[in-house]
C-alpha positions in Angstrom: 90.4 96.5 81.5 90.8 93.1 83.1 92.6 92.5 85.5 95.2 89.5 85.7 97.1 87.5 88.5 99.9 85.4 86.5 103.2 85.7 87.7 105.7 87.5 86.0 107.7 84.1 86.4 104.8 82.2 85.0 104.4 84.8 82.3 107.4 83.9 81.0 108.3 80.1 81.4 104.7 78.7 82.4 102.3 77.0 80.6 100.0 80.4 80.6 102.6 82.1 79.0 102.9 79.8 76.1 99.3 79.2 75.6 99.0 83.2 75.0 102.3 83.6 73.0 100.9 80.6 70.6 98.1 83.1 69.9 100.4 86.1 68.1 101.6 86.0 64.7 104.3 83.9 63.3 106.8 86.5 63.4 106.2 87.0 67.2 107.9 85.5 70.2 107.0 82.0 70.5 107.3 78.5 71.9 110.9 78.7 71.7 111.1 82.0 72.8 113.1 84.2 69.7 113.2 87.7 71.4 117.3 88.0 70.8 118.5 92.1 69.7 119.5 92.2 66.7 120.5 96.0 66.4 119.6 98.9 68.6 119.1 102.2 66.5 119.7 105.6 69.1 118.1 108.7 67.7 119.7 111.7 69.7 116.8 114.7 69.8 116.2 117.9 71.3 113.2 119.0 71.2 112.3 123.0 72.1 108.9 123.7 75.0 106.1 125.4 73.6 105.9 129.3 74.6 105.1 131.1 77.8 105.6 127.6 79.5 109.7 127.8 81.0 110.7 130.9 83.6 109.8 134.4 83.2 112.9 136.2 81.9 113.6 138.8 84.6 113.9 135.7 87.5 117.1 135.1 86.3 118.5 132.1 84.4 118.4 128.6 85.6 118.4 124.5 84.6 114.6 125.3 83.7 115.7 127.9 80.9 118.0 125.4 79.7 116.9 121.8 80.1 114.6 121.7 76.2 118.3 122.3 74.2 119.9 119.5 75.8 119.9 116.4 73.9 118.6 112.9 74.7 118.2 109.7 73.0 115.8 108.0 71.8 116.2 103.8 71.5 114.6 101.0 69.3 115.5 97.4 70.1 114.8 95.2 67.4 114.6 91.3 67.9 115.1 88.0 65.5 111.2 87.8 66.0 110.4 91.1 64.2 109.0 92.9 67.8 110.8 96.5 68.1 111.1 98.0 71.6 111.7 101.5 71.9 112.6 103.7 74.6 113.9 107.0 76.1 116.7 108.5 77.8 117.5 111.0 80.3 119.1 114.0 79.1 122.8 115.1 78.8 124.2 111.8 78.4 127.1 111.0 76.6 127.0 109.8 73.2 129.8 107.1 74.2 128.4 105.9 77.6 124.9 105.1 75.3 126.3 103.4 72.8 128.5 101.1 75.0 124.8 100.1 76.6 123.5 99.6 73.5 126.3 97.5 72.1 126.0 95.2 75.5 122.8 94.2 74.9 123.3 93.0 70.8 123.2 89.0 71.0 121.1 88.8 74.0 117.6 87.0 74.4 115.6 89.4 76.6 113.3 86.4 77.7 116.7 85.3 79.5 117.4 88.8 81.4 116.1 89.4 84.3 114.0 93.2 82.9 114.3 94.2 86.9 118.1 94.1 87.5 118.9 94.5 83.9 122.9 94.3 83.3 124.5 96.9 81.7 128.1 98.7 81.7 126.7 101.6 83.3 123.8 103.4 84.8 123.5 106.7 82.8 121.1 105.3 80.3 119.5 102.4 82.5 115.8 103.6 82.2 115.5 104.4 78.4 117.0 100.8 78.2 114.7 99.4 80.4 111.8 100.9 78.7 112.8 99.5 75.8 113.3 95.9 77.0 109.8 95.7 79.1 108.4 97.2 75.9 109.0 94.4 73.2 108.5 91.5 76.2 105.1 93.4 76.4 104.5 93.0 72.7 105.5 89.6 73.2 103.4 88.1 75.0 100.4 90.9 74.5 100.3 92.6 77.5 100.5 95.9 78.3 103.9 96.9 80.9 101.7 97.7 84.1 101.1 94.1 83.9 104.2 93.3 83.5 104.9 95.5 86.9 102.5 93.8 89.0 98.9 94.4 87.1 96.4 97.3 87.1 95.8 99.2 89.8 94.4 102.3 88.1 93.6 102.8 84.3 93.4 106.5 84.6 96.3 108.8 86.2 95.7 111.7 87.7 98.1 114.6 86.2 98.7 118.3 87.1 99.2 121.6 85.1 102.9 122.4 85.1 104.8 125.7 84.6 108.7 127.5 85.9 109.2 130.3 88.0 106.9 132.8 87.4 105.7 136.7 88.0 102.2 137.3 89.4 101.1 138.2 85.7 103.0 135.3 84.0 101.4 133.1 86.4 98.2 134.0 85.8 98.4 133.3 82.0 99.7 129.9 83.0 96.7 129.3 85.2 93.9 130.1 82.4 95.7 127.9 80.2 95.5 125.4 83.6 91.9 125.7 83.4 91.1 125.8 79.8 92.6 122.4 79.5 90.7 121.4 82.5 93.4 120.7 84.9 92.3 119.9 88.5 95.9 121.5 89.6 99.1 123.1 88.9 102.5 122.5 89.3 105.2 125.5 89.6 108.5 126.1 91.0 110.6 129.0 93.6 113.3 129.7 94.6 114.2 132.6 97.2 113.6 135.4 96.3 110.7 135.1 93.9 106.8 137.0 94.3 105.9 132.7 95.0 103.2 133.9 97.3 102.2 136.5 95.0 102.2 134.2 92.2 99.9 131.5 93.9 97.7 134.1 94.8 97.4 135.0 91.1 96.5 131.3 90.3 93.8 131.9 93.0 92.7 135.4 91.0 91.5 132.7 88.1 90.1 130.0 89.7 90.0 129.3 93.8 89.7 125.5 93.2 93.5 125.3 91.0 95.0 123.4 93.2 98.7 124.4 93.6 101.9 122.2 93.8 105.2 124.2 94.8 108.5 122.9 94.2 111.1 124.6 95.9 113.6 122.3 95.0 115.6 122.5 98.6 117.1 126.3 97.9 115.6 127.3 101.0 118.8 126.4 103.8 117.1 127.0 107.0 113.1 126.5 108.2 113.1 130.1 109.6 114.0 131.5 106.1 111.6 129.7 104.7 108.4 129.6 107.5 107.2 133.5 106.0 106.6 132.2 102.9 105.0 129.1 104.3 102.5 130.4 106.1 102.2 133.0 103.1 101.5 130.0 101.0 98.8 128.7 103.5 97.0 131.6 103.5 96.5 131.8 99.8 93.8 129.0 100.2 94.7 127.2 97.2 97.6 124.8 97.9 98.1 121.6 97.5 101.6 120.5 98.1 104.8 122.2 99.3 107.6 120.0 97.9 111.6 119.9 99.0 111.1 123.6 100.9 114.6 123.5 102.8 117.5 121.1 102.4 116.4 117.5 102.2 118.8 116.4 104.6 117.7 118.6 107.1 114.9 116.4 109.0 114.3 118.1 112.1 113.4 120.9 109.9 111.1 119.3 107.9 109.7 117.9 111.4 109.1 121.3 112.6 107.6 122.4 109.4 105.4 119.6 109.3 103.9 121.2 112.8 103.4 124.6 112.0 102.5 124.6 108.4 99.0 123.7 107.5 99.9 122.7 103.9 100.8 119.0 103.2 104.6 118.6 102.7 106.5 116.1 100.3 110.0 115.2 99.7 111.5 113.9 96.2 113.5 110.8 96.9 114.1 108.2 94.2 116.0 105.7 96.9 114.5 103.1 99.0 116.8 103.8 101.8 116.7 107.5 101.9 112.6 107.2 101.8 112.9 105.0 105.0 114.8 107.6 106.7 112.6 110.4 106.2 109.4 107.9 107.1 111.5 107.1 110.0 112.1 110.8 111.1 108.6 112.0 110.3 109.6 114.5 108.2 106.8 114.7 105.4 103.5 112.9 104.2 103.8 112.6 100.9 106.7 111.6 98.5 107.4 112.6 94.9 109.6 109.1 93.9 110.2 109.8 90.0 112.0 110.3 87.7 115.2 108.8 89.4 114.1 105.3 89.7 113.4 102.8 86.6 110.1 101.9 86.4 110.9 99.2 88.3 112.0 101.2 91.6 109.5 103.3 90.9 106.8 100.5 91.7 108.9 99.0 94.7 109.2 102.5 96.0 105.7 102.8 96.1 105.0 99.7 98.1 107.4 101.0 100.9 105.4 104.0 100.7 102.1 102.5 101.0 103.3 100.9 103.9 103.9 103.7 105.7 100.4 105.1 104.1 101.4 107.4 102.3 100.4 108.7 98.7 103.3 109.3 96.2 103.5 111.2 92.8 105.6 110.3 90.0 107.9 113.1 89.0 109.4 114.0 86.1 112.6 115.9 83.9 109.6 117.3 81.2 109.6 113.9 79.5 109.0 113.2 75.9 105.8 111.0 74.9 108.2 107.3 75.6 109.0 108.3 78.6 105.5 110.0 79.3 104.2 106.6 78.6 106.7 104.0 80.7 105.6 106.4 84.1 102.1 105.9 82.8 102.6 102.6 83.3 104.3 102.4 86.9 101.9 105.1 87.9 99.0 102.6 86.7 100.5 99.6 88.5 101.2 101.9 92.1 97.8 101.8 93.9 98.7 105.0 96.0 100.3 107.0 93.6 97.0 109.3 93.7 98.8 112.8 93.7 99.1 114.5 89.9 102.0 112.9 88.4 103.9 114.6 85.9 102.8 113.8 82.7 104.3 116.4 80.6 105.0 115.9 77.4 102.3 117.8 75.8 103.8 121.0 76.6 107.0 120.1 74.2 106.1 121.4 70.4 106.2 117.4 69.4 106.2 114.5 71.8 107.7 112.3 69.2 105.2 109.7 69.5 102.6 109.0 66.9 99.4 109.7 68.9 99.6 111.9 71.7 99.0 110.6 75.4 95.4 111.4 76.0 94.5 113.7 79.1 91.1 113.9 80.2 89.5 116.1 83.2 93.2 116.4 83.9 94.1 112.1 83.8 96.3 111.1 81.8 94.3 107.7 80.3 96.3 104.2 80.5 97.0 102.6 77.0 95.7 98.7 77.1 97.9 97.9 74.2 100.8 95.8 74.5 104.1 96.9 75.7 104.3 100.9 76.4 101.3 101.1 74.0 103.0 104.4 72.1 104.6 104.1 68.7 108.2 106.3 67.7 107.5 108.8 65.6 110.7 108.5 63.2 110.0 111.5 61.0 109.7 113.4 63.9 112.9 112.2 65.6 114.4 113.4 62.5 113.3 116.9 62.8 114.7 117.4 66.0 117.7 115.5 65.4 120.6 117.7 68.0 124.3 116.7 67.2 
C-alpha cells in the first residue's frame, strides 16, 4: 500500500483533491462537492457471544455476563451524491439521545464539517457518528480512513486472543482455542478473589509462548492486596501485560508496582490530560487508549504517547465488525500502537458486516478500500434487531 502525504486540508479543498474526485463516478462527490445527508437510517441490534467465550458461571455475575443483550445502534448516512456512510454505536444508549444526533446532522454537507470536532447535541453517540461521517468522505474522495487520520503507518495490526474471568479448566479451553486460531497472545480479566494465577498458569499448561494480557479493571484498592498475586503472575512465565491492577488514581501505587513487579504495567485512559498525569508520575509503561476516544483522539492520543515512548493498545467494549473496522483504521495510522489491540468481533455469532475482518498469525489485516472498507450487512442487522 502506498503511502501518501496530502493534507487533510488539501484533500479536501486543494487542487489534489479535485483532480482525484474528477476520477469517481458521476454519482460521487465532485467538483462542487455534493456530500449533503439526506436521511440517516439507525438499526438498533444486539447481538449474543459465541459459547464458552464470557465468565465462567460459578465467578459470579458481572457487566461481562451482561454486555452481548444490551442494544446498540447501527448508522447509515446517506448523501445527495449516492455515497452511504455507516457506522456503530456504543452500547446502552438511548433511543432518543441517537436520534436527536442523527436528526442534527440531516441538511448538512460533510465536506463543510470539520470530521475532528464534529458538532452534535450530545456526546453519547459521537463515535458511531464519526465513523460514519469519515466513512463516506473516504468513499469520496477514494481513500481509505487511516489516510484520512494522518496515512499508513502499519497495514497489518497486531490482535490478541480474548476471553472473561475464568476457572483454571475454563481457561485452558480458552487457550487451545487461543492457539488453534494462531493467536500470538491472550487477553483475560480478574477480579479479587478469582484462581487469576491459577488460570494463567493453565494458559501456560497449553502453550508457554501464549502470551498473557490481565485486566484487572482497578478492583484491586490497595498495592499490598494486590503485590501476591503480582508476583504470582510473574512467576507464571507467560505474561505479557498487567493492566489497571489497583485504582487508577492511585499513582504512587502504580509507582511502587512498577518497582517490584517484573511484568510490564498499563493503564486504560481515553483522556489526553489524565495520560499526561500518569506519564508525569511514572506510573506505567504502556497505555491501553480505546475505546473511549473517537478515532480521532485515539490517533492524537497516540502521538502524546509516542512522545513519551511508549507503546499503546487500542481497547475495546467487544465491538461489532463497523466498529472493529474504524479502530483498524486508527490502529493503522498510530505507529506505536504495537501491543494486541482488541479486535474482537469475531467472537460475536455475526459481526454484521458482509466479509468478516481478516486475522492472520494473530493481525488483524488493514482494508485498502475507501472509507472503513466494510460493508453493513442489512439482513443481518435485521436478525438481531433488539427493541
Amino acid at each position: 500500500m502506498q503511502k501518501m502525504s496530502v493534507s487533510r486540508r488539501g484533500m479536501l479543498t486543494g487542487g489534489p483533491a479535485l483532480a482525484g474526485l474528477a476520477t469517481l463516478p458521476a454519482t460521487a462527490a465532485g467538483r462542487v462537492e455534493r456530500l449533503k445527508i439526506t436521511k440517516v437510517e439507525l438499526f438498533k441490534v444486539a447481538v449474543p457471544m459465541q459459547p464458552d467465550i464470557i465468565s465462567s458461571p460459578e465467578l459470579g455475575p458481572d457487566a461481562l455476563t451482561e454486555f452481548p443483550s444490551v442494544p446498540k445502534f447501527m448508522i447509515k448516512i446517506h448523501t445527495d451524491s449516492g455515497i452511504v456512510g455507516i457506522g456503530e454505536t456504543s452500547r446502552g444508549l438511548k433511543d432518543a439521545d441517537v436520534q436527536r444526533s442523527a436528526d442534527s446532522l440531516r441538511g448538512k454537507n460533510i465536506f463543510d464539517m470539520n470530521l475532528a470536532r464534529i458538532e452534535l447535541p450530545g456526546r453519547s453517540a459521537y463515535s458511531g457518528f464519526e465513523m460514519a461521517l469519515y466513512d463516506a468522505a473516504g468513499k469520496a474522495i477514494g481513500w481509505p480512513i487511516y489516510q484520512l487520520l494522518g496515512g499508513l503507518a502499519q497495514d497489518k495490526v497486531q490482535v490478541n486472543y480474548w476471553c472473561g474471568r475464568k476457572n483454571p479448566a475454563d481457561m485452558k479451553r480458552a487457550a487451545e482455542r487461543a492457539v488453534k486460531g494462531r493467536f500470538n497472545g491472550i487477553k483475560v480479566k480478574g477480579r479479587p478473589g478469582d484462581p487469576i494465577v491459577k488460570a494463567v498458569e493453565a494458559i501456560a499448561s497449553v502453550s508457554p509462548t501464549l502470551k498473557v494480557t490481565v485486566d484487572f479493571n482497578g478492583y484491586h484498592k490497595t498495592t499490598a492486596e494486590f503485590l501476591p498475586i503480582g508476583r504470582g503472575l510473574d512467576a507464571a512465565g507467560n505474561m505479557l501485560v498487567i493492566e489497571d491492577p489497583i485504582v487508577k488514581n492511585d499513582m504512587p501505587g502504580y509507582r511502587e508496582l512498577r518497582r517490584v513487579l517484573k511484568t510490564p504495567l498499563a493503564l486504560h485512559l481515553g483522556s489526553a490530560k489524565a495520560m499526561i498525569q500518569a506519564i508525569k508520575a511514572d506510573a506505567c509503561t504502556i497505555f491501553n487508549t480505546g475505546p473511549s476516544p473517537s478515532m480521532a483522539s485515539f490517533v492524537s492520543n497516540c502521538y502524546l504517547a509516542a512522545a513519551a515512548g511508549m507503546a499503546v493498545w487500542h481497547g475495546s467494549g467487544h465491538e461489532l465488525g463497523v466498529q472493529d473496522a474504524a479502530m483498524l483504521h486508527s490502529c493503522a495510522a498510530s505507529a506505536n500502537c504495537t501491543l494486541p489491540s482488541d479486535i474482537l468481533s469475531h467472537q460475536r455469532v455475526d459481526d454484521l458486516i458482509v466479509q468478516p475482518i481478516e486475522i492472520r498469525d494473530s493481525h488483524a489485516i488493514v482494508s485498502s478500500r475507501p472509507g472503513l472498507g466494510v460493508d453493513l450487512d442489512e439482513d443481518a442487522c435485521r436478525r438481531y434487531k433488539s427493541a
